[in-house]
Each structure stands twice: as C-alpha cells, then as structure tokens.
Phi, psi and omega in degrees: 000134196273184163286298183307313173310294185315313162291350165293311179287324179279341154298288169288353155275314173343300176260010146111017231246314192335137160313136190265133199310339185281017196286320168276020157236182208230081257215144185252045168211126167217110166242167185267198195274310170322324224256293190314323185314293165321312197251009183225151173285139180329313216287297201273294177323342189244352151250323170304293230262307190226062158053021168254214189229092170333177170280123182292160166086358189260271209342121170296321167328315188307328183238007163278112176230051194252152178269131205171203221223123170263075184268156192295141167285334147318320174212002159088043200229101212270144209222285194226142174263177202284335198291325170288344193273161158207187186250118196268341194079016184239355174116345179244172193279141173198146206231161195250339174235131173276157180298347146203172179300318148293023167249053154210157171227180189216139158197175185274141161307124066023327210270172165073038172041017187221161168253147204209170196249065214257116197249132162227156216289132163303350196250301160265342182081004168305160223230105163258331171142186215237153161220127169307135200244022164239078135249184174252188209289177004282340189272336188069020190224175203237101139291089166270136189229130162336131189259340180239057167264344170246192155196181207246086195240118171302166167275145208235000000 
C-alpha cells in the first residue's frame, strides 16, 4: 500500500466511507452491494453496509419508548427488546443487553484514530454502532446504536 492509499483509507474510514470490514466473515444473509443499494434507504445503506453514523438526535428510535422489538433493517433479525433500552444521553438509541447474545457479533474499531467496539447484526453483518463499558447495570455496558440501521414493531 503506497502513502497515498493509506491515507485515503484512513480518511475514508474517518467518515464513515471504508469498504465494510464484515466481508471476511461470514453471514447468513448476503446480498451484493448493488442489491443492498436497492433494499436499503441511502441512510441506512451508508451506516449498515459501510459503518457510517446518523447525526445524534435525528433518529426516531431515540425517542420510541413503546413496548416491542427492535430489529436490524437489513435482514429483519430481532436485535434488542424495548426492555433493555434506556436514554443514554448521547443521542442515539441505547440498549444495556441485546435479546440474546448471538444476534449481535463484535470486533474492534480502529477508525477515528481510537479503539473501540464496533457491533454487528449476526445475521448480515450490517454495521449498528459500537458498545461501551459505561451503562448500567446489570450488564453495565451501552450498545449505542444507529436507530436508522434498525427498526421498530411495538407489541401488540
């Protein structure tokens, strides 16, 4: 990799741009980048597919506090219950447990010159936002997540 690459690259994971990082694992929804292009709103494609971040406070999610289900928008993979959620203050949707441990996968961030924990749906590898080791208890930890890398079906 040349000097020019490297910085391109280090640029462009900055804003959120980078080729997405799930491509060497392995998931059981796959689609190609043209298709997700199709099936995702621009919004939700440039944060699922390629790790980037709403705007804190634009979300809706942020402020559904009805009881229901929160799922990846990518593939429909029930993610977090309402029960888990709480207002974190930072501006995005935050949950302190996902509905179980295998809907979600983890690996470390890099990008933005800091490390970090960057969590994504087990089922597709959409990109959701990162978790944090300040929430509260019982698990003590903050899944913040892009509210509009998922979505929202109340209970009925």
């Amino acid at each position: 990799m040349n000097r020019r690459h490297l910085l391109l690259s280090v640029g462009l994971a900055a804003v959120g741009l980078a080729p997405h990082k799930a491509a060497a694992e392995t998931f059981e929804v796959v689609h190609s980048d043209e298709e997700w292009r199709k099936l995702l709103s621009p919004e939700a494609y440039s944060v699922l597919r390629k790790e980037g971040t709403e705007y804190p406070y634009t979300s809706p999610l942020e402020q559904e506090h009805r009881k229901g289900t929160f799922a990846c928008a990518g593939c429909g993979q029930a993610l977090f219950a309402s029960e888990t959620k709480f207002d974190s203050g930072t501006g995005w949707p935050s949950f302190y447990q996902p509905i179980r441990p295998e809907v979600v996968g983890t690996r470390i961030d890099g990008a933005l010159m800091m490390t970090r924990t960057e969590v994504h749906c087990a089922r597709c590898g959409g990109h959701l936002g990162h978790v944090f080791e300040d929430g509260p208890p019982p698990t003590g930890l903050r899944y913040c997540m892009n509210g509009v890398a998922m979505t929202f079906t109340p209970e009925t």
